[in-house]
C-alpha positions as CSV (number, residue, x, y, z in Angstrom):
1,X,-10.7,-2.8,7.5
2,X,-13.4,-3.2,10.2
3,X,-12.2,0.4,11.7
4,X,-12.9,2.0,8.3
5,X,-15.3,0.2,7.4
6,X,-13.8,-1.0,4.0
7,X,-14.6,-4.1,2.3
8,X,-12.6,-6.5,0.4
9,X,-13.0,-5.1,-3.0
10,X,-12.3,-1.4,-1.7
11,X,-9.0,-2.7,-0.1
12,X,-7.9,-4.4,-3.0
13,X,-8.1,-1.4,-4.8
14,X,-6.5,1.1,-2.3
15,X,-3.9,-1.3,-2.0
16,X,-3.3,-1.0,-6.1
17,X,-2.9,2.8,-5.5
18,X,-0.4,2.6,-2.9
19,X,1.7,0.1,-5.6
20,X,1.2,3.2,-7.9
21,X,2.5,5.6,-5.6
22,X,5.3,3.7,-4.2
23,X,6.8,3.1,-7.6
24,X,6.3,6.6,-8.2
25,X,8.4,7.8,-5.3
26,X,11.0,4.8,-5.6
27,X,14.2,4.6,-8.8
28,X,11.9,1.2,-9.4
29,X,11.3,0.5,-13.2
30,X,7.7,0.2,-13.0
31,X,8.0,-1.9,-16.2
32,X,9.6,-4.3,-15.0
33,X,7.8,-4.7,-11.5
34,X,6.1,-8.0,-11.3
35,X,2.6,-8.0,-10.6
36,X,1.2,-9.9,-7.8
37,X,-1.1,-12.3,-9.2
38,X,-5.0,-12.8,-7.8
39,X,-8.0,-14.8,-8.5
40,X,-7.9,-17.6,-6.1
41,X,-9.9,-15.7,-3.2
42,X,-10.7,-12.1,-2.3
43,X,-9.4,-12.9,1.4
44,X,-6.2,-14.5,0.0
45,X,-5.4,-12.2,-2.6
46,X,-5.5,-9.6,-0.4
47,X,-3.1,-11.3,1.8
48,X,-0.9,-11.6,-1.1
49,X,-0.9,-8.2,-2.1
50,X,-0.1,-6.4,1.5
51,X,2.7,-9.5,1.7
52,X,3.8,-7.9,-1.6
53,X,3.2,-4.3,-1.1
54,X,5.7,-5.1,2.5
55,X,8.2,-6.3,0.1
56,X,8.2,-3.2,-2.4
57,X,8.6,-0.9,0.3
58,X,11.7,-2.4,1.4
59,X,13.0,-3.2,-2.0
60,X,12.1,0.8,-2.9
61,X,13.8,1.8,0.1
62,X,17.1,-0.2,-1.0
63,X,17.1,0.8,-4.3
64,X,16.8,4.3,-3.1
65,X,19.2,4.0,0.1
66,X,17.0,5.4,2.4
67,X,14.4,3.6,4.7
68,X,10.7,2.5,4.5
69,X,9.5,4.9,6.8
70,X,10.8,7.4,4.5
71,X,9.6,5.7,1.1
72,X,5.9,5.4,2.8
73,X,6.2,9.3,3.6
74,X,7.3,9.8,0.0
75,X,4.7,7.8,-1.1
76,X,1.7,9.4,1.1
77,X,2.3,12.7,-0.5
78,X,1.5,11.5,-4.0
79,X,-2.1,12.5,-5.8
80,X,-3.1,8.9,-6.3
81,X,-2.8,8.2,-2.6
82,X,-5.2,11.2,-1.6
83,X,-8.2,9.1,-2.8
84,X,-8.3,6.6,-0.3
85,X,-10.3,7.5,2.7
86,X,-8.8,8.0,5.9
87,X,-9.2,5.9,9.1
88,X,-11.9,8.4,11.3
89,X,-10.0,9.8,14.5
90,X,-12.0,7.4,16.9
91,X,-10.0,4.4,14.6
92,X,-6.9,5.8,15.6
93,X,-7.6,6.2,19.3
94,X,-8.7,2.5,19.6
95,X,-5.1,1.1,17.8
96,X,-3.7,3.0,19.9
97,X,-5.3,2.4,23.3
């Protein structure tokens, strides 16, 4: 977040779009999907919901029999994803240094 300059609020919210995607790309019934629950704290319910987003990925990749790296592809390459800003090149270079 500090790379991309994204605050709390703006994480949370990306974070909500890359539910949406992933239960596009996955046999998941997005009906019956439980929602995380928030409220408590902006830093904790934004723990909860990349804990939770970890755990849909893998239950999306059982459900589909393929793996997570795959569902994230899948998931990556829907529309509601393309809204959320991109780490800058320099971001990536310092992760990976």
């Amino acid at each position: 977040m500090q790379m991309s300059d994204t605050d709390v609020d703006r994480a949370i919210g990306q974070m909500w779009s890359i539910r949406k995607a992933v239960l596009e790309v996955s046999r998941l019934d997005a009906n019956s999907e439980p929602v995380p629950f928030g409220g408590s704290s902006e830093r904790l319910d934004l723990i909860n919901l990349a804990l939770y987003l970890g755990n849909l990925v893998e239950r999306a990749a059982s459900q589909g029999r393929c793996d997570a790296d795959t569902i994230v592809a899948k998931a990556l390459d829907r529309p509601v994803i393309q809204g959320i800003a991109r780490f800058a090149p320099e971001a990536w270079q310092l992760r990976s240094s």
